[in-house]
N, C-alpha and C positions, 0 to 999 in steps of 0.2 A: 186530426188533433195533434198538437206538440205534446208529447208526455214522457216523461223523466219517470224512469223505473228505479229504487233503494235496492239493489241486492246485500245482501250481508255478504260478508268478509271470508268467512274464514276457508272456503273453499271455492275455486276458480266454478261459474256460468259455462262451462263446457261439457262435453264426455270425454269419457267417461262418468258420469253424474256421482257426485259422492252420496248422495240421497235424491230423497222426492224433493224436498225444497228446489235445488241446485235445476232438477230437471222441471218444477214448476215455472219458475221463473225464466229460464231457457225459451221452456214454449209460449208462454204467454209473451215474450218480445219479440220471439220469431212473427207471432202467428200475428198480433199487430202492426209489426211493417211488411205482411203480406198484405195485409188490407188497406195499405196507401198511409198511413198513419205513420208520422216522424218520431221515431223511440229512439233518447238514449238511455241505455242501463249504465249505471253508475255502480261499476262493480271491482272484483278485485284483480290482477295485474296478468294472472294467465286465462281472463276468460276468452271467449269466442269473438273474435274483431269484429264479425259479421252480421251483428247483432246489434248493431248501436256503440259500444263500446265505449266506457268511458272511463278508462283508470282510474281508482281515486286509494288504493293502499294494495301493496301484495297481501298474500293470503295471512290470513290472523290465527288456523286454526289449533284448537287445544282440543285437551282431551276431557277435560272437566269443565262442568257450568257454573259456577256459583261464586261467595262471595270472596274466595281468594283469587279468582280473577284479575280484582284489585291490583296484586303484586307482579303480576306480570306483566313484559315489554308487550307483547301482544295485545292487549286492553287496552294500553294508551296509546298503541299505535293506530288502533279502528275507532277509539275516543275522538281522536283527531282527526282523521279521515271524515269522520262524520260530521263535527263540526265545522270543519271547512269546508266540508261540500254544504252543509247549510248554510254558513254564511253565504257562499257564491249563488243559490239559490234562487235569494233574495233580489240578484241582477239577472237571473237570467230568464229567458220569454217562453215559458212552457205553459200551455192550458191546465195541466194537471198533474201534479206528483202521486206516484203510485209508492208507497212504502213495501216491502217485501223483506226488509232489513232484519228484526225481531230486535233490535238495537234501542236503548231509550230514546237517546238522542233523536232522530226525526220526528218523534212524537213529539219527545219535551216541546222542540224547536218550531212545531208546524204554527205556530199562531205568530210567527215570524216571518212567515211568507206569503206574499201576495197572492198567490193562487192557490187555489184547495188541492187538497191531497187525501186520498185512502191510505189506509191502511188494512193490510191483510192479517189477520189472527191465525197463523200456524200450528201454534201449537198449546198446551195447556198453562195457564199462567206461572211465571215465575219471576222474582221479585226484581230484578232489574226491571225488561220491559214492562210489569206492573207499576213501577218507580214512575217511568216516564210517562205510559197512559196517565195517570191520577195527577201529573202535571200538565198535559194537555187543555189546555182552554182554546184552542181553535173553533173559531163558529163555521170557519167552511172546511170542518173535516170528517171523515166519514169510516166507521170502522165494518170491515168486511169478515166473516169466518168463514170458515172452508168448511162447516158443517156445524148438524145444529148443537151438537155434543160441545163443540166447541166454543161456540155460542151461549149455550148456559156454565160452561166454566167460567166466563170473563164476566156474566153477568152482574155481578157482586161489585165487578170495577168498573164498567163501562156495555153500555147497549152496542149490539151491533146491526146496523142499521140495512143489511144484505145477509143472506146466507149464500154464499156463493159456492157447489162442490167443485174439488177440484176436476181439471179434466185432462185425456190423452190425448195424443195421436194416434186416433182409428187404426188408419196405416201402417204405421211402424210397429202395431201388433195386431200382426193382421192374424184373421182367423184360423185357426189350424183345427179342422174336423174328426180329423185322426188323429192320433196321438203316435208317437212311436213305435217302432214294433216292439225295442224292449221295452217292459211296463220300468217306471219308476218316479216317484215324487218330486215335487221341486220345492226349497227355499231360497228366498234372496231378496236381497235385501244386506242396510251396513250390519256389520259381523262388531256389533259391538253388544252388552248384559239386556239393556232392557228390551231388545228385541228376540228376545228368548229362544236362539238357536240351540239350545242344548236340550232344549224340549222337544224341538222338531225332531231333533236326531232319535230321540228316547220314542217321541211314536209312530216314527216312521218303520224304527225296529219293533215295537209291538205288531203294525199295521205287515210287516215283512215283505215290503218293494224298498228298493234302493231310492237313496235321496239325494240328490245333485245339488249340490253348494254352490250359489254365485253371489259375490258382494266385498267391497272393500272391507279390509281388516284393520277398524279402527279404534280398537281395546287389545294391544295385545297381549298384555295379562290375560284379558279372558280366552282369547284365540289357544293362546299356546297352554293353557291350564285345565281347559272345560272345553273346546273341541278339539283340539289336533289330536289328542288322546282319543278321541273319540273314529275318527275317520277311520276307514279300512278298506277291500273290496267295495262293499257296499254302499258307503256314506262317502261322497267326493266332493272337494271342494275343490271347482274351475278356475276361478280367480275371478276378476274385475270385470264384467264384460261391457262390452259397447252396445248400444242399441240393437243393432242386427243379431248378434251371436245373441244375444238376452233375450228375443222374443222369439227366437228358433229353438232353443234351449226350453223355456217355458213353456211354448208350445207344443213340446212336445210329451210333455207331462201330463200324468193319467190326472195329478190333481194337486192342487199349490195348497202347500201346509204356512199359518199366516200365525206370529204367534207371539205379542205384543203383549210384555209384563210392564205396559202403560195405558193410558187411554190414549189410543192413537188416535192425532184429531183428525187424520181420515183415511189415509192408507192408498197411496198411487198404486202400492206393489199388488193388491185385488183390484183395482181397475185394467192393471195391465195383464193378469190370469184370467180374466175377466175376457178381455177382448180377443185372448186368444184363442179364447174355450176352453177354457179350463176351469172346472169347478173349484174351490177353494171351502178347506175346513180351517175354521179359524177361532181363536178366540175372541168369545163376545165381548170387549173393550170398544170404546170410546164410538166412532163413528163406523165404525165396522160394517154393526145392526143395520146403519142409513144405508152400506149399500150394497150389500146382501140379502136377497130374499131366498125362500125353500126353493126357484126353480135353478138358483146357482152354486148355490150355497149351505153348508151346514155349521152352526155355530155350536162352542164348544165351552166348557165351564172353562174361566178363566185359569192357567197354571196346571190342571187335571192334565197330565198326560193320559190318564187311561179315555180321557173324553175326547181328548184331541184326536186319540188313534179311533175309535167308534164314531167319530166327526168323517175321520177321512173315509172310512168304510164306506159309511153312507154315500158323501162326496163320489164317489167313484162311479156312480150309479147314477150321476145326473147327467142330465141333455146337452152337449155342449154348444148347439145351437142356441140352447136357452141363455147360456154363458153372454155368447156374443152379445144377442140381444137385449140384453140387462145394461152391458156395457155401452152400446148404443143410445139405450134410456137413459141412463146415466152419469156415465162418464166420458161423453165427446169432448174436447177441446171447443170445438166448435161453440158448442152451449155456450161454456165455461168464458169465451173470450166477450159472444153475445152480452153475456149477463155483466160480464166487467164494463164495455163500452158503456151499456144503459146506466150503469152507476156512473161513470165519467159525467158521463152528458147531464145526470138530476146534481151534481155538484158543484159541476162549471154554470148553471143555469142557477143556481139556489145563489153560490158566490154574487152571480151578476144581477139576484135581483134586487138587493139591500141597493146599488147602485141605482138601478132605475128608480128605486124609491126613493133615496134622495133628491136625484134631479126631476122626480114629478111636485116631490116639498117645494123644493126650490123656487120651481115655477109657479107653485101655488102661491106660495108667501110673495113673491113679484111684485105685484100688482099693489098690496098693502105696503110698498115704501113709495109708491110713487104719490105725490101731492093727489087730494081730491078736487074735480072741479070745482066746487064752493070755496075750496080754501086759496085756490087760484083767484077769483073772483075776488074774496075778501082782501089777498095781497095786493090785488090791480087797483082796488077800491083805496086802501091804504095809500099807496104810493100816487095816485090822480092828482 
């Protein structure tokens, strides 16, 4: 298949990953031009060449989401980015556009272009993207969620027509049986409020093992106000890491503290403590519960630090075999690419059959413009 992947803007398709987005999208065009299939990602100006690559604005990123947005060069820079790659679209020869953008634009605009397109649900609604779904009237377009928590938040706006979870590389977080020899917890993840590292730290210290920090620092109000104060012997923050250093690090962790003051619409960072054996206590938000069970996992009242630290307790006492295998159930890439393709193919095929219906009309009504024998007859008769 020809398919054009939407990445959004505001942070380069390469690693170090600024989040799960950034690194969902990475793999899912890696792992479809592994499988013969012609991707290009339509992304922003420092991403990965080697991946289809297709410049279309440098990075947009801000620090806030909402409606003063508006006012900033960054908004009408990825405004336009986006409408010009919709416009060019419209000429160019792809079976299928994958949306991954979270952007209105692709949506507003998909009933503009000849070929169908998905769309992927990331995250919980918020009124831009909501703006542009409710504008949407494409018949060959199809919306995907990354789980089913996610899936009944958009309900209200739009059906989603796939539950797709997301998935990993097995590989790049590969098993780890043992854990280190000195015990200590792991978070990581972006170092910005709503993913509530300051709780991790508070029950890590109840829980009394050391907590290893790794993740871009992109609130730093919060960073330098609510952790740096916090750090000591104890509590470290690594910095940024890359794949390798990240799944060794994690790995080697008695157990991943997971601690989300949102509904997370699904959480790569437990499929990736997941896969490496490592039990995770977390709070019970958003898609969490979907992919957590008791043989991995302990879930936690939401914001309770003292539940989180009695979470991790437990945690520590689970199987990390079972870990793996959860994550294997789970959270493959593999699955994950499977289930995108089948959705490709019933959309390029739903697209092509309003076509075949017309040219079976076509041929059917045929036959009713041509003169009837009798009335040929009666002309011949006429004219004698």
């Amino acid at each position: 298949m020809r398919i054009g992947i939407i990445a959004h803007l505001k942070h380069p398709i390469a690693e170090p990953f600024a989040g799960g987005l950034e690194m969902h999208t990475h793999l899912l065009a890696r792992s479809l031009r592994d499988r013969g299939h012609a991707v290009t990602l339509f992304a922003s100006s420092r991403s990965e060449p080697g991946i289809g690559l297709e410049a279309i604005c440098t990075e947009t990123a801000i620090q806030t989401v909402g409606t003063t947005e508006a006012s900033d060069v960054p908004f009408f820079r990825e405004h336009h980015a986006y409408l010009s790659l919709m416009n060019d679209l419209r000429h160019r020869d792809f079976d299928i556009i994958h949306n991954n953008s979270l952007h209105y634009l692709p949506v507003a605009m998909a009933d503009s272009l000849p070929m169908p397109m998905v769309t992927t649900l990331h995250t919980p609604p918020f009124c831009w993207l909501e703006s542009g779904i409710r504008l949407c009237a494409a018949r060959n377009h199809s919306f995907a969620a990354v789980s089913r928590s996610v899936a009944a938040l958009w309900n209200h706006v739009t059906h989603s027509d796939a539950v797709i979870w997301n998935g990993i590389d097995l590989q790049k977080f590969a098993f780890h049986p043992q854990p280190a020899t000195d015990p200590y917890l792991v978070w990581y993840g972006r170092i910005v409020p709503e993913k509530g590292l300051h709780l991790a730290i508070a029950a890590a210290r109840q829980v009394g093992l050391p907590l290893r920090i790794a993740g871009p620092i992109l609130d730093d109000d919060y960073y330098w106000t609510q952790i740096a104060p916090a750090l000591g012997h104890d509590i470290t923050h690594v910095g940024h890491l890359a794949h390798q250093q990240l799944a060794r690090l994690v790995g080697g962790a008695r157990a991943f503290l997971c601690t989300p003051m949102w509904d997370e619409p699904y959480g790569l960072v437990v499929a990736e403590a997941l896969a490496c054996g490592v039990p995770v206590a977390a709070f019970a938000r958003g898609a969490i519960p979907e992919i957590l069970d008791a043989t991995c996992g302990v879930l936690a009242t939401p914001d309770d630090v003292a539940s989180l630290a009695s979470a991790a307790l437990s945690a520590l006492k689970l199987d990390r075999n079972a870990c793996r295998t959860r994550a294997e159930q789970m959270c493959d890439a593999e699955r994950m690419v499977d289930n995108y393709e089948a959705l490709y193919l019933r959309q390029i095929d739903r697209a092509a059959a309003p076509s075949r219906a017309d040219r079976a009309a076509s041929i059917h009504l045929m036959p009713s413009t041509l003169p009837s024998r009798a009335s040929l007859d009666q002309r011949s008769a006429s004219h004698g």
